[in-house]
CHARMM internal coordinates of N, CA and C (Angstrom, degrees):
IC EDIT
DIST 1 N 1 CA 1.4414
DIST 1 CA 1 C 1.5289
ANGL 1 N 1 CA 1 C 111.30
DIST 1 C 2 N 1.2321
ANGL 1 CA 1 C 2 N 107.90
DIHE 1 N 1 CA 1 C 2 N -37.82
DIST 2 N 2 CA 1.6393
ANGL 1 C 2 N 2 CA 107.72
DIHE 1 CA 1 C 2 N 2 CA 176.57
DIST 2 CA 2 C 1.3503
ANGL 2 N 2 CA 2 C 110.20
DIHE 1 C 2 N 2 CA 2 C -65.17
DIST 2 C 3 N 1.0372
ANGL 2 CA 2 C 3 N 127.02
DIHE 2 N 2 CA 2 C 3 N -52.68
DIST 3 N 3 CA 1.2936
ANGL 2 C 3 N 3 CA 122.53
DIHE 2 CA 2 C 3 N 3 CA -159.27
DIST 3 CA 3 C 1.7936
ANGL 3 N 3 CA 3 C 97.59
DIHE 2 C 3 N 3 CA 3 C -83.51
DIST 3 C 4 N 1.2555
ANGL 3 CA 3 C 4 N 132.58
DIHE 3 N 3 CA 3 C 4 N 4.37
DIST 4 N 4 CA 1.5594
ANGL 3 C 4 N 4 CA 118.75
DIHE 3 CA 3 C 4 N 4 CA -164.12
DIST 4 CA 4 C 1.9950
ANGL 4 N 4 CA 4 C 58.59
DIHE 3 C 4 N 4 CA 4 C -92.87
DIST 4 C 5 N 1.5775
ANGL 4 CA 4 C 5 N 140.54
DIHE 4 N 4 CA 4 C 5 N -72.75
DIST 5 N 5 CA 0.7999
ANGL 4 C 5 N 5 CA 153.76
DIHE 4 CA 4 C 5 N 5 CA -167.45
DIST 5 CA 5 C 1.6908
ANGL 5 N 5 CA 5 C 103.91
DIHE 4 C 5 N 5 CA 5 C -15.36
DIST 5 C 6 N 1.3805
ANGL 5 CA 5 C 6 N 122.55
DIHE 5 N 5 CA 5 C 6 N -76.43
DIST 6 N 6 CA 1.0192
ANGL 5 C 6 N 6 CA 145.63
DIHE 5 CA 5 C 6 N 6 CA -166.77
DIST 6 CA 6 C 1.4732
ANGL 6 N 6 CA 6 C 109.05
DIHE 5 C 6 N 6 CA 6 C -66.56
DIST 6 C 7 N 1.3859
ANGL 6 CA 6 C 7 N 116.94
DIHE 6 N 6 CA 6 C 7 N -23.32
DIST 7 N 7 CA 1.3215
ANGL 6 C 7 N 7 CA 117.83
DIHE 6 CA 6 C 7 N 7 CA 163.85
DIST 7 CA 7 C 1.7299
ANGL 7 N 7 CA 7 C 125.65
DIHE 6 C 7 N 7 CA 7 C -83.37
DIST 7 C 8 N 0.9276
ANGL 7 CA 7 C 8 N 75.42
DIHE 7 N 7 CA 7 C 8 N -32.23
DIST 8 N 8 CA 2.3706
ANGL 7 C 8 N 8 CA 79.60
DIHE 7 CA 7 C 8 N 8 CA 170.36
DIST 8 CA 8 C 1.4110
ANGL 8 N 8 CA 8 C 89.18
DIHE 7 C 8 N 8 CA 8 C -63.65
DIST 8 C 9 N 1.2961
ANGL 8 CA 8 C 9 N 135.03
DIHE 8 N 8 CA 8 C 9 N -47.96
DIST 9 N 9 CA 1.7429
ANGL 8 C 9 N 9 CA 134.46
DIHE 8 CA 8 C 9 N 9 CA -167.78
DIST 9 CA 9 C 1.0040
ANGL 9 N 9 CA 9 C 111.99
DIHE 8 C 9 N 9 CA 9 C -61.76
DIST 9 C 10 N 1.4973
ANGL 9 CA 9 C 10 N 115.31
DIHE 9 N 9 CA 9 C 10 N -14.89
DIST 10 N 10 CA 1.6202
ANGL 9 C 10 N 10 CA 118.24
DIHE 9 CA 9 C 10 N 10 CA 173.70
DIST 10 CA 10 C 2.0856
ANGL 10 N 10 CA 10 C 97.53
DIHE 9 C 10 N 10 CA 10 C 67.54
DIST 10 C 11 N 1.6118
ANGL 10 CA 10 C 11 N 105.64
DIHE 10 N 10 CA 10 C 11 N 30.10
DIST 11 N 11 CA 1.4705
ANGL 10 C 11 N 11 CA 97.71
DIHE 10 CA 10 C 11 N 11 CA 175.57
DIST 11 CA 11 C 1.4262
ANGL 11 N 11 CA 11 C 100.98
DIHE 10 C 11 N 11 CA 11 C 69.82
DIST 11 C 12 N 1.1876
ANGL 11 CA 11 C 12 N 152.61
DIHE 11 N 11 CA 11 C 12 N 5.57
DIST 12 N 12 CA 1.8085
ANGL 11 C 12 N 12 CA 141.21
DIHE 11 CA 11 C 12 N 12 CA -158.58
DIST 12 CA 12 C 1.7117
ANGL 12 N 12 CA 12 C 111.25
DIHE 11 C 12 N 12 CA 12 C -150.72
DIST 12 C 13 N 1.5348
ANGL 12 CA 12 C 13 N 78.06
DIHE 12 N 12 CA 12 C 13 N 107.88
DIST 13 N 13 CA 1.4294
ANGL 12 C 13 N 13 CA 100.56
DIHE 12 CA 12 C 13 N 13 CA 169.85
DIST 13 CA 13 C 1.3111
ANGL 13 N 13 CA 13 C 105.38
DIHE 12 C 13 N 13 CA 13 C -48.35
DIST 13 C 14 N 1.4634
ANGL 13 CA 13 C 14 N 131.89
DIHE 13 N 13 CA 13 C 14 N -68.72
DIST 14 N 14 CA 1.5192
ANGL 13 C 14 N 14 CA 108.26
DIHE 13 CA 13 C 14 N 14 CA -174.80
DIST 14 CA 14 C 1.5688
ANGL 14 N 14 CA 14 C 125.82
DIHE 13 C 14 N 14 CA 14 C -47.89
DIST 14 C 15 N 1.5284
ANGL 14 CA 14 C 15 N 109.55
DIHE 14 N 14 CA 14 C 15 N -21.73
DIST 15 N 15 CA 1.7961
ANGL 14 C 15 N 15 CA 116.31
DIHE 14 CA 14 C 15 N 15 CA -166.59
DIST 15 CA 15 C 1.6823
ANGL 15 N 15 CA 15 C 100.18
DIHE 14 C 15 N 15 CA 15 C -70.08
DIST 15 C 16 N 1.2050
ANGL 15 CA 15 C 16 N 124.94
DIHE 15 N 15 CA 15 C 16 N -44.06
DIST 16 N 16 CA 1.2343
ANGL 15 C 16 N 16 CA 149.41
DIHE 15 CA 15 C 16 N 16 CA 175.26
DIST 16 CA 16 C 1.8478
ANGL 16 N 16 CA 16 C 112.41
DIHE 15 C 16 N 16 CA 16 C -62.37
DIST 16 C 17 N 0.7528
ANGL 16 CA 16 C 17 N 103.46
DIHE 16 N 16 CA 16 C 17 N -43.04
DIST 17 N 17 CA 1.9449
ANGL 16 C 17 N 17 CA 119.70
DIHE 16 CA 16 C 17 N 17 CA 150.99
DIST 17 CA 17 C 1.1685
ANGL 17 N 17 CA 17 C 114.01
DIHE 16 C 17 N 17 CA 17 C -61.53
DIST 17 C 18 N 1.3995
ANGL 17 CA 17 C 18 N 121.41
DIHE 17 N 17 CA 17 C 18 N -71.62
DIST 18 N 18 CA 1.4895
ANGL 17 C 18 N 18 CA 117.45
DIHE 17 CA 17 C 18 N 18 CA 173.50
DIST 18 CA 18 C 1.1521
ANGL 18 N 18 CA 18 C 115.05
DIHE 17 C 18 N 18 CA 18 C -31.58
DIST 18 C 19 N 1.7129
ANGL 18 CA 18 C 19 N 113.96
DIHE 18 N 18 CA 18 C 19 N -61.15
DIST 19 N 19 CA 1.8549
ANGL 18 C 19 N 19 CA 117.04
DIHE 18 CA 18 C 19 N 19 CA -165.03
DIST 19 CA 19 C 1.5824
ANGL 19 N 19 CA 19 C 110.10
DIHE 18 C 19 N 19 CA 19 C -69.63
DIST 19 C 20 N 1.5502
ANGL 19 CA 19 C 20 N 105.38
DIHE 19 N 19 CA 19 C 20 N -21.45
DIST 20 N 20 CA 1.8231
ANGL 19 C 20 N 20 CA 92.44
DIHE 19 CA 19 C 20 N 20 CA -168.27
DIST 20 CA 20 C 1.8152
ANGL 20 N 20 CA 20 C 84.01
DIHE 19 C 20 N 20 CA 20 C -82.83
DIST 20 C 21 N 1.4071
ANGL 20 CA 20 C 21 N 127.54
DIHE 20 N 20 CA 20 C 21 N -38.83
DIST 21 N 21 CA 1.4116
ANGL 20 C 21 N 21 CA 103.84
DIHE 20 CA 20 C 21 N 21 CA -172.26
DIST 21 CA 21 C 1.6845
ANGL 21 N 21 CA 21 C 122.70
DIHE 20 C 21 N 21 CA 21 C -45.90
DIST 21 C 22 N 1.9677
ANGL 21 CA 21 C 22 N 107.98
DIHE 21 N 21 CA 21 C 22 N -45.68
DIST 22 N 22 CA 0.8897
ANGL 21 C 22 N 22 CA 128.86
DIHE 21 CA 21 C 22 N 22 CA -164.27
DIST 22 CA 22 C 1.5035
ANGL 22 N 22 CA 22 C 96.14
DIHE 21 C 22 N 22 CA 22 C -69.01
DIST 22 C 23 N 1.1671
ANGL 22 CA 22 C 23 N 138.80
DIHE 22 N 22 CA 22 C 23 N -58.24
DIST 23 N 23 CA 1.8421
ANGL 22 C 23 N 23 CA 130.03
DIHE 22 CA 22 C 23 N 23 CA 170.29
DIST 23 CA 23 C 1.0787
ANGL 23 N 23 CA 23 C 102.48
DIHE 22 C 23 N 23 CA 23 C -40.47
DIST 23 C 24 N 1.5204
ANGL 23 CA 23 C 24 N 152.75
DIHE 23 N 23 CA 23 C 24 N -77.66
DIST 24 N 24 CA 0.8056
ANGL 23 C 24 N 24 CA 171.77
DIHE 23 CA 23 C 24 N 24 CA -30.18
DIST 24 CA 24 C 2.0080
ANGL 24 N 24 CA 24 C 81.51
DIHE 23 C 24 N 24 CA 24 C -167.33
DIST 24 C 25 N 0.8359
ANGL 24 CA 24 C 25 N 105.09
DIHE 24 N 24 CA 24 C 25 N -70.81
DIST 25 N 25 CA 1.5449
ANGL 24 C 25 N 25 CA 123.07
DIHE 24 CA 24 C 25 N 25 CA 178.82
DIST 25 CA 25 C 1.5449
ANGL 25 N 25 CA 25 C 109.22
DIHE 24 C 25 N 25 CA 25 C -53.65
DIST 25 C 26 N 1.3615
ANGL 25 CA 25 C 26 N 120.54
DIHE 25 N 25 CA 25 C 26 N -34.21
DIST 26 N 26 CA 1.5740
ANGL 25 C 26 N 26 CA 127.54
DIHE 25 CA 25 C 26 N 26 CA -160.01
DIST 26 CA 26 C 1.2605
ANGL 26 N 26 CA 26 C 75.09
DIHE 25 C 26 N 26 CA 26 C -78.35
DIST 26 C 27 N 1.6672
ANGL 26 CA 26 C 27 N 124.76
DIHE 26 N 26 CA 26 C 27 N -67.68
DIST 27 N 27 CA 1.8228
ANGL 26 C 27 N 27 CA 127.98
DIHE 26 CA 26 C 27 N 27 CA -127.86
DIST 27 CA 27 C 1.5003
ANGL 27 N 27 CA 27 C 83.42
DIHE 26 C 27 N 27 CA 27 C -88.65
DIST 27 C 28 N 1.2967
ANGL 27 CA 27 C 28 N 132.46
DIHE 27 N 27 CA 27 C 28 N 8.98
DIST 28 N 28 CA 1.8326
ANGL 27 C 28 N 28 CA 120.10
DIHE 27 CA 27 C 28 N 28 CA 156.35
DIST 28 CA 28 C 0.9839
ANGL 28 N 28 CA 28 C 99.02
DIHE 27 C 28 N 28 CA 28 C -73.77
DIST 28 C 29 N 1.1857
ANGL 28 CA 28 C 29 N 118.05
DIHE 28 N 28 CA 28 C 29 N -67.37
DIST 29 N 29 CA 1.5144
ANGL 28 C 29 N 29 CA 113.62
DIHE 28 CA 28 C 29 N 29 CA -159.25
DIST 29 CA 29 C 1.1493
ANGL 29 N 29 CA 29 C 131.05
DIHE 28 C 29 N 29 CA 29 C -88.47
DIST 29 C 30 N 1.5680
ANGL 29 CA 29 C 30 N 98.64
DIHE 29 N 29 CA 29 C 30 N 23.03
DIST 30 N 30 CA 1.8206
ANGL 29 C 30 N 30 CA 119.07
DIHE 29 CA 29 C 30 N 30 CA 169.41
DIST 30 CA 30 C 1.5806
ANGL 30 N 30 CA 30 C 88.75
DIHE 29 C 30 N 30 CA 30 C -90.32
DIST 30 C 31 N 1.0377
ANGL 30 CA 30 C 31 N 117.97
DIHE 30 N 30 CA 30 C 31 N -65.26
DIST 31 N 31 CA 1.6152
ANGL 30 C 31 N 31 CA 136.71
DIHE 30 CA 30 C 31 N 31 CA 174.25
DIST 31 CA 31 C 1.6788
ANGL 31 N 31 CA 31 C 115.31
DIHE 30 C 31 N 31 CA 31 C -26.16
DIST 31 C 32 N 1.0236
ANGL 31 CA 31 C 32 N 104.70
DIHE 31 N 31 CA 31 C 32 N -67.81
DIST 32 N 32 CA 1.1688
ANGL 31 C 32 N 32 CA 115.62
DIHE 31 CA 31 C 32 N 32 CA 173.52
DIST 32 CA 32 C 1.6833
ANGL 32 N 32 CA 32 C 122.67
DIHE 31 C 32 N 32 CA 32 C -74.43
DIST 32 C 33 N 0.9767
ANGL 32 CA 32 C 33 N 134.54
DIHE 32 N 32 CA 32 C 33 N -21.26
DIST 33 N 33 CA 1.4397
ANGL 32 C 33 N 33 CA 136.93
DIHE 32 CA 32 C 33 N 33 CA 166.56
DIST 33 CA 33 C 1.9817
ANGL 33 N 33 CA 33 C 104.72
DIHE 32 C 33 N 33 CA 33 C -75.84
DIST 33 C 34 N 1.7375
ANGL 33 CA 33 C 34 N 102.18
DIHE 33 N 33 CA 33 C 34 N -54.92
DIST 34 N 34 CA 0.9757
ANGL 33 C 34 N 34 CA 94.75
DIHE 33 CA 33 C 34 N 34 CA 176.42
DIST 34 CA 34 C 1.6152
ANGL 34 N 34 CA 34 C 154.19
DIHE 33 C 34 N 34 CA 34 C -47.75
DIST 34 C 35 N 1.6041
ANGL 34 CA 34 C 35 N 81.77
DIHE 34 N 34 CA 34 C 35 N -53.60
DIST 35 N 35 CA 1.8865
ANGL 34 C 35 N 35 CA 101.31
DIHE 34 CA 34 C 35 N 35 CA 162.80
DIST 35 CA 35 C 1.7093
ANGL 35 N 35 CA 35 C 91.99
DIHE 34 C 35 N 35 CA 35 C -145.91
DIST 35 C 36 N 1.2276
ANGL 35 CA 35 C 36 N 117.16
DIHE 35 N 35 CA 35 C 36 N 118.23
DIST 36 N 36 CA 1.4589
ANGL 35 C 36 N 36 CA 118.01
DIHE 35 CA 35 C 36 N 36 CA 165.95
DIST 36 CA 36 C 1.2964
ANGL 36 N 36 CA 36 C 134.97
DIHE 35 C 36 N 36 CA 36 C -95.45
DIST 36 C 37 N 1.3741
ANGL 36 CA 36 C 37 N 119.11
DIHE 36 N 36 CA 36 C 37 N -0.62
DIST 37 N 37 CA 1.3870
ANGL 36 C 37 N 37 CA 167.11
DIHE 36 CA 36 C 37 N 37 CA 179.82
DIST 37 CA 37 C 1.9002
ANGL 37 N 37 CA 37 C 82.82
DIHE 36 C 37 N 37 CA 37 C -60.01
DIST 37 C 38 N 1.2574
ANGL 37 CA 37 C 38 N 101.57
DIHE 37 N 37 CA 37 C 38 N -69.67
DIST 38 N 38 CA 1.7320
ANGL 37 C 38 N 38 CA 112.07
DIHE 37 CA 37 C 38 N 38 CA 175.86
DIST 38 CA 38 C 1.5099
ANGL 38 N 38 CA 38 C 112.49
DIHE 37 C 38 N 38 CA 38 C -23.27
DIST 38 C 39 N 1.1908
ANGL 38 CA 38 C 39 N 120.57
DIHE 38 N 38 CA 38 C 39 N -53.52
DIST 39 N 39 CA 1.4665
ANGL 38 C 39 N 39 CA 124.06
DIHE 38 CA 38 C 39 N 39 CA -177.43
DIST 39 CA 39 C 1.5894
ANGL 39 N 39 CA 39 C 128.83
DIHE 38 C 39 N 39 CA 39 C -117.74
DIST 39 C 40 N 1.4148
ANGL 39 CA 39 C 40 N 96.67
DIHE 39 N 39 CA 39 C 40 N 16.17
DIST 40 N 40 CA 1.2262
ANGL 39 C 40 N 40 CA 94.87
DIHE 39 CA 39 C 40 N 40 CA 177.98
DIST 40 CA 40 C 1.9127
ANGL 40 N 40 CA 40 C 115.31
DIHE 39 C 40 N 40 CA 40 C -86.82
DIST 40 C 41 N 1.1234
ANGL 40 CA 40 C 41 N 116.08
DIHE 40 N 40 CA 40 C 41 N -6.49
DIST 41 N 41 CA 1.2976
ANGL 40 C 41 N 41 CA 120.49
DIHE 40 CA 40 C 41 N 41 CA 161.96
DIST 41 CA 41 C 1.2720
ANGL 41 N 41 CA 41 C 120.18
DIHE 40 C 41 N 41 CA 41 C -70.93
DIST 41 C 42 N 1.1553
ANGL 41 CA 41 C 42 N 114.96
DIHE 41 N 41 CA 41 C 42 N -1.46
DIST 42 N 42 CA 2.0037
ANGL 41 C 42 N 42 CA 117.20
DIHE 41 CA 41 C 42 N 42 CA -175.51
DIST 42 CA 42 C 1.8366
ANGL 42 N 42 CA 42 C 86.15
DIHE 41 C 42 N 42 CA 42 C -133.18
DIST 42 C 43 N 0.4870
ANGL 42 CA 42 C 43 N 116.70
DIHE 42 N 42 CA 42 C 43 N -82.02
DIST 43 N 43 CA 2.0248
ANGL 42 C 43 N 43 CA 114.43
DIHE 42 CA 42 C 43 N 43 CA -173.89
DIST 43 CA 43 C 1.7852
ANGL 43 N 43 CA 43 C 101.09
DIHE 42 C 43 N 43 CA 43 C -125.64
DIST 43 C 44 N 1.6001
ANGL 43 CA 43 C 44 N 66.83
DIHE 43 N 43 CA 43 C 44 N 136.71
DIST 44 N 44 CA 1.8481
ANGL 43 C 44 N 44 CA 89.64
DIHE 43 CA 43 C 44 N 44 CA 171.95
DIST 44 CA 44 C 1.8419
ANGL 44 N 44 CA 44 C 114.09
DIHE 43 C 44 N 44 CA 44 C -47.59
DIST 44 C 45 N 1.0018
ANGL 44 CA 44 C 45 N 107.85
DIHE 44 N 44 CA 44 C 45 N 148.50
DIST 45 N 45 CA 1.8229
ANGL 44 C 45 N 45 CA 116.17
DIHE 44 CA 44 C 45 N 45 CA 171.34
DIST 45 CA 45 C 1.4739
ANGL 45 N 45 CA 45 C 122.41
DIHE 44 C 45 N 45 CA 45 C -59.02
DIST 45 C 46 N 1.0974
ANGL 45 CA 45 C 46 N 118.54
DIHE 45 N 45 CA 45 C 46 N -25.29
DIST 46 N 46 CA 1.1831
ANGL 45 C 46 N 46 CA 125.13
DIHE 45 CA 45 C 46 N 46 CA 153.58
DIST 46 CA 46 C 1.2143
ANGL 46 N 46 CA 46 C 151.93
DIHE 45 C 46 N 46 CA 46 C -72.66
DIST 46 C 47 N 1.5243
ANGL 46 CA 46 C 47 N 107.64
DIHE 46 N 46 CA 46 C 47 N -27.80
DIST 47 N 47 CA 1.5211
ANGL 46 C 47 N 47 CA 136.60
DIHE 46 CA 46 C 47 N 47 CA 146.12
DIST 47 CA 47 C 1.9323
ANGL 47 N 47 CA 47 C 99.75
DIHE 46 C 47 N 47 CA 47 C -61.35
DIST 47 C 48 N 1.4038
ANGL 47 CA 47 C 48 N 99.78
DIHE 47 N 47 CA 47 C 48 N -59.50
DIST 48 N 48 CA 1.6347
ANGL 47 C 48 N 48 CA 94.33
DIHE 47 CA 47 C 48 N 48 CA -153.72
DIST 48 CA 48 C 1.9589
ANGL 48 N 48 CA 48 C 102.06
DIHE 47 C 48 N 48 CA 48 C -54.46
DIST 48 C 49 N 1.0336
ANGL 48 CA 48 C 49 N 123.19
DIHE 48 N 48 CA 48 C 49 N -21.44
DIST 49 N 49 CA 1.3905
ANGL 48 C 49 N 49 CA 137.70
DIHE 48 CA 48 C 49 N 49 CA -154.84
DIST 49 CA 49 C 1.3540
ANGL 49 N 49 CA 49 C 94.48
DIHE 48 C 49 N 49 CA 49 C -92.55
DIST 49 C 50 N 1.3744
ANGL 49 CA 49 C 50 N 125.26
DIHE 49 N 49 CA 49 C 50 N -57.84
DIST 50 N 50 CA 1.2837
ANGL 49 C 50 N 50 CA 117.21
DIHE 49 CA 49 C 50 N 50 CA 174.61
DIST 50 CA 50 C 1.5746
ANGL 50 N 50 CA 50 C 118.59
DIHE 49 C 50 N 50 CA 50 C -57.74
DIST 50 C 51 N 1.5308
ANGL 50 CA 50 C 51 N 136.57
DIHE 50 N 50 CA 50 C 51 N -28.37
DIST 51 N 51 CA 1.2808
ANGL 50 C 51 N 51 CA 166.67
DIHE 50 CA 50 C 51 N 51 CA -155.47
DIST 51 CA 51 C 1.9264
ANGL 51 N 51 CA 51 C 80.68
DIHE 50 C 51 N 51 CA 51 C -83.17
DIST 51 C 52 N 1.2587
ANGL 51 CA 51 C 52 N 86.25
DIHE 51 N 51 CA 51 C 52 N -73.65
DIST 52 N 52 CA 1.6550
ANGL 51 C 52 N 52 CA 98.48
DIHE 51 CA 51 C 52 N 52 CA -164.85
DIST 52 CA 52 C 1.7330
ANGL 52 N 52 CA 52 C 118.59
DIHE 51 C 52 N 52 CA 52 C -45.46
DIST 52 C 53 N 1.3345
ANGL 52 CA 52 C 53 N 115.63
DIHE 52 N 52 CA 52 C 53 N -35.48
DIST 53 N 53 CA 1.0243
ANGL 52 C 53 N 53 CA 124.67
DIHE 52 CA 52 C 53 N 53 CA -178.38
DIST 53 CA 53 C 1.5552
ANGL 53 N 53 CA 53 C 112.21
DIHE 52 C 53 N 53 CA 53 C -99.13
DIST 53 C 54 N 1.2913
ANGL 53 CA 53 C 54 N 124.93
DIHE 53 N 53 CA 53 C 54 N -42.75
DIST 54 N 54 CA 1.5898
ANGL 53 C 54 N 54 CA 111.00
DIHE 53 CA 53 C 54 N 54 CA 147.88
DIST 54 CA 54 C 1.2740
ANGL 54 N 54 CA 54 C 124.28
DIHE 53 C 54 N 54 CA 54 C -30.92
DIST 54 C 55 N 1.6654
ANGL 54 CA 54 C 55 N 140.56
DIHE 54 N 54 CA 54 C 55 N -54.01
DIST 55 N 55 CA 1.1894
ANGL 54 C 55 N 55 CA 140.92
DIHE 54 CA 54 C 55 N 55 CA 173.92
DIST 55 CA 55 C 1.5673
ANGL 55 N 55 CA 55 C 115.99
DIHE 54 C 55 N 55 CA 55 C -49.38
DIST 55 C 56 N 1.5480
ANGL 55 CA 55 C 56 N 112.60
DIHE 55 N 55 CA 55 C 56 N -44.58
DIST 56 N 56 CA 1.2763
ANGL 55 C 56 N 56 CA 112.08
DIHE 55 CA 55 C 56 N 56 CA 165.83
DIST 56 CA 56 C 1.6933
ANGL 56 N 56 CA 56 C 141.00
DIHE 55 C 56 N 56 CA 56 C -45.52
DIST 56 C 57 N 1.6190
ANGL 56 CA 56 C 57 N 63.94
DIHE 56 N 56 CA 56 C 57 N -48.38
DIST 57 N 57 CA 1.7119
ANGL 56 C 57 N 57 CA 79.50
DIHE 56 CA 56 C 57 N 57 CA -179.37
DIST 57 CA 57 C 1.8370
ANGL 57 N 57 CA 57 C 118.63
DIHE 56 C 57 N 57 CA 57 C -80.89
DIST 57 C 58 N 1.2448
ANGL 57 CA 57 C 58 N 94.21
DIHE 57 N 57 CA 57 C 58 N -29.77
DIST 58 N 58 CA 1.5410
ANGL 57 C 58 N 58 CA 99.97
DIHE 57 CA 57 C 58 N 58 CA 164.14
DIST 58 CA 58 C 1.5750
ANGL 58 N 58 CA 58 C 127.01
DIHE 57 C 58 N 58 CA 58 C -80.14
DIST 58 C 59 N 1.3932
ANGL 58 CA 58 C 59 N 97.31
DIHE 58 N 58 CA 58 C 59 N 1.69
DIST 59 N 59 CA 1.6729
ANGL 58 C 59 N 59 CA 91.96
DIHE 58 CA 58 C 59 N 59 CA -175.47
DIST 59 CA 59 C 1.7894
ANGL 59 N 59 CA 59 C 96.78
DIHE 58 C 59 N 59 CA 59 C -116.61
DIST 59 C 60 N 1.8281
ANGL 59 CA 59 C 60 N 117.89
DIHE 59 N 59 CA 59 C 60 N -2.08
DIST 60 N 60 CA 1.5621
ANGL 59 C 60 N 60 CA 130.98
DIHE 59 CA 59 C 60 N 60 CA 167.44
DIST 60 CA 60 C 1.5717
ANGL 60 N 60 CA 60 C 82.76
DIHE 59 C 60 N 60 CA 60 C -78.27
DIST 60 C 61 N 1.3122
ANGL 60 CA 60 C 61 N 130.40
DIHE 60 N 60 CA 60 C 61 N -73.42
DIST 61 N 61 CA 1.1769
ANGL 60 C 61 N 61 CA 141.99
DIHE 60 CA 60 C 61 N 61 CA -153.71
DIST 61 CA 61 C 1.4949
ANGL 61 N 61 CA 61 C 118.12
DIHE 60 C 61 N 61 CA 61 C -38.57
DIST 61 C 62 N 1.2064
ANGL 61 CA 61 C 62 N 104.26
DIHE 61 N 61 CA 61 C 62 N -54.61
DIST 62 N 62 CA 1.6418
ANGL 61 C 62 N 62 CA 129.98
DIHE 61 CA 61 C 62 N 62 CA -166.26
DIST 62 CA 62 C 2.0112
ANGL 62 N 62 CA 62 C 106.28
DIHE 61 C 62 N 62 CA 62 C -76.37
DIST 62 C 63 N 1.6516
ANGL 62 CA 62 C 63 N 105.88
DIHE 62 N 62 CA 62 C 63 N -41.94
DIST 63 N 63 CA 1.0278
ANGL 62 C 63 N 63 CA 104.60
DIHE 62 CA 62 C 63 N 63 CA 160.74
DIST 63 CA 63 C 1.5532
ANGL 63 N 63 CA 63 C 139.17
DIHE 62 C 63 N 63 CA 63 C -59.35
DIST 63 C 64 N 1.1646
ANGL 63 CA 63 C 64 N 89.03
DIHE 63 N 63 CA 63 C 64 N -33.03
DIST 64 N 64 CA 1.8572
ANGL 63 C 64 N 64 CA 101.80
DIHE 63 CA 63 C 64 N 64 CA 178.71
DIST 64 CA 64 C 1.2384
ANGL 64 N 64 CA 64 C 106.56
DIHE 63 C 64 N 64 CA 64 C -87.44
DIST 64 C 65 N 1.2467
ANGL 64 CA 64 C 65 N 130.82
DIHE 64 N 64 CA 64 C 65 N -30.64
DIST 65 N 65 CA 1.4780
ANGL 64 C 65 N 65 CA 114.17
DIHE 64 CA 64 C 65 N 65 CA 164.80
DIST 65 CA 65 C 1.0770
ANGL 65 N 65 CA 65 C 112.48
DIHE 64 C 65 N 65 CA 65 C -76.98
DIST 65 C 66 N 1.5970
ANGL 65 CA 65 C 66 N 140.18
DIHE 65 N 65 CA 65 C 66 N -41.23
DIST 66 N 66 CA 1.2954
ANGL 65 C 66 N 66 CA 119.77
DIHE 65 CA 65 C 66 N 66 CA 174.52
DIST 66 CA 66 C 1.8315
ANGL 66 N 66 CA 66 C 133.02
DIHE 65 C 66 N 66 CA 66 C -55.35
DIST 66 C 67 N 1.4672
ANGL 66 CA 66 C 67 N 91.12
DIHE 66 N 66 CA 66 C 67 N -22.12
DIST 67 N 67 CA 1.4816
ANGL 66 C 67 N 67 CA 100.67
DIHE 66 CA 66 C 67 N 67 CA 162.19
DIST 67 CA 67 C 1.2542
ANGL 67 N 67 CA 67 C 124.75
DIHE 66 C 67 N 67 CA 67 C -91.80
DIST 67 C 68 N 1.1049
ANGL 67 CA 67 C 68 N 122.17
DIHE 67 N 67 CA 67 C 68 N 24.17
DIST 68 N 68 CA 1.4274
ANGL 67 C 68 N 68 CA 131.58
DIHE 67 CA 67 C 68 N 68 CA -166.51
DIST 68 CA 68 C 1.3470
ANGL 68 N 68 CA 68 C 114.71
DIHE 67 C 68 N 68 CA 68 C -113.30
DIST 68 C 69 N 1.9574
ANGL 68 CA 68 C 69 N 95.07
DIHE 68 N 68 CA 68 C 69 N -49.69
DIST 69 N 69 CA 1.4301
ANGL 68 C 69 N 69 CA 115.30
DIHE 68 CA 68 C 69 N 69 CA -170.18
DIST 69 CA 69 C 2.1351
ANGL 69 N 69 CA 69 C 100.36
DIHE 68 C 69 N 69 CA 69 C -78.17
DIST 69 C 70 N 1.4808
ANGL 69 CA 69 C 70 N 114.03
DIHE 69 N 69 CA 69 C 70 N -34.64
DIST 70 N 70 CA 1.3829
ANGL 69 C 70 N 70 CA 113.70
DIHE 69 CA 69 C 70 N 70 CA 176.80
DIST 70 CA 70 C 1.8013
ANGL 70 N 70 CA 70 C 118.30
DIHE 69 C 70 N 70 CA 70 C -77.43
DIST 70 C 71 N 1.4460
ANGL 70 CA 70 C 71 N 111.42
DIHE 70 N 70 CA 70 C 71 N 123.65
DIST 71 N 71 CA 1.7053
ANGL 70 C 71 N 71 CA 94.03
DIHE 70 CA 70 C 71 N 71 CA 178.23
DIST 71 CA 71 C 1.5322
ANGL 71 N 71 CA 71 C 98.27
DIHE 70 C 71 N 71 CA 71 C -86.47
DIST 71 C 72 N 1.3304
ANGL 71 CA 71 C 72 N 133.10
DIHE 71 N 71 CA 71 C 72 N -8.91
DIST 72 N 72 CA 1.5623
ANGL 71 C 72 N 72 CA 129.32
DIHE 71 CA 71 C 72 N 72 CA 177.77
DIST 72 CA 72 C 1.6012
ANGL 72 N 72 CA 72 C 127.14
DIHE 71 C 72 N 72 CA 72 C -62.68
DIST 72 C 73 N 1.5345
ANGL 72 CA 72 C 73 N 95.77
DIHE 72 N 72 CA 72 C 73 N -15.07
DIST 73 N 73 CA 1.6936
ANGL 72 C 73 N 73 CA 105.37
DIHE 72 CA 72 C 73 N 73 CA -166.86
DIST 73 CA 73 C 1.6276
ANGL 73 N 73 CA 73 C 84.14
DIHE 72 C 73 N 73 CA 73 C -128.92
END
COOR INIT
IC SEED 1 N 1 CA 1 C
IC BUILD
């Protein structure tokens, strides 16, 4: 099980960083489109939305360069 695990990661702690940022980023902005009411007691909807989609894009971002910069993966 570990290793089926460790193989989607492509072996890389950052690749595995990338994807939890990038979920992490999707289920905001499932959250926030859906009912935004949810987070508007901790940050405004407009903050949270921008938040939400930064994570995305930084966890697309971070992945493609880490596969970019390795010729092994």
């Amino acid at each position: 099980m570990w290793q089926r695990i460790k193989t989607f990661f492509k072996d890389s702690e950052t690749i595995a960083w990338a994807r939890a940022q990038a979920f992490i980023g999707t289920a905001a902005n499932l959250i926030t489109f859906v009912d935004p009411n949810l987070v508007t007691a901790v940050i405004p909807v407009e903050y949270a939305r921008l938040i939400a989609v930064y994570m995305l894009l930084s966890g697309l971002a971070t992945e493609y360069l880490r596969r970019r910069r390795a010729e092994d993966l």
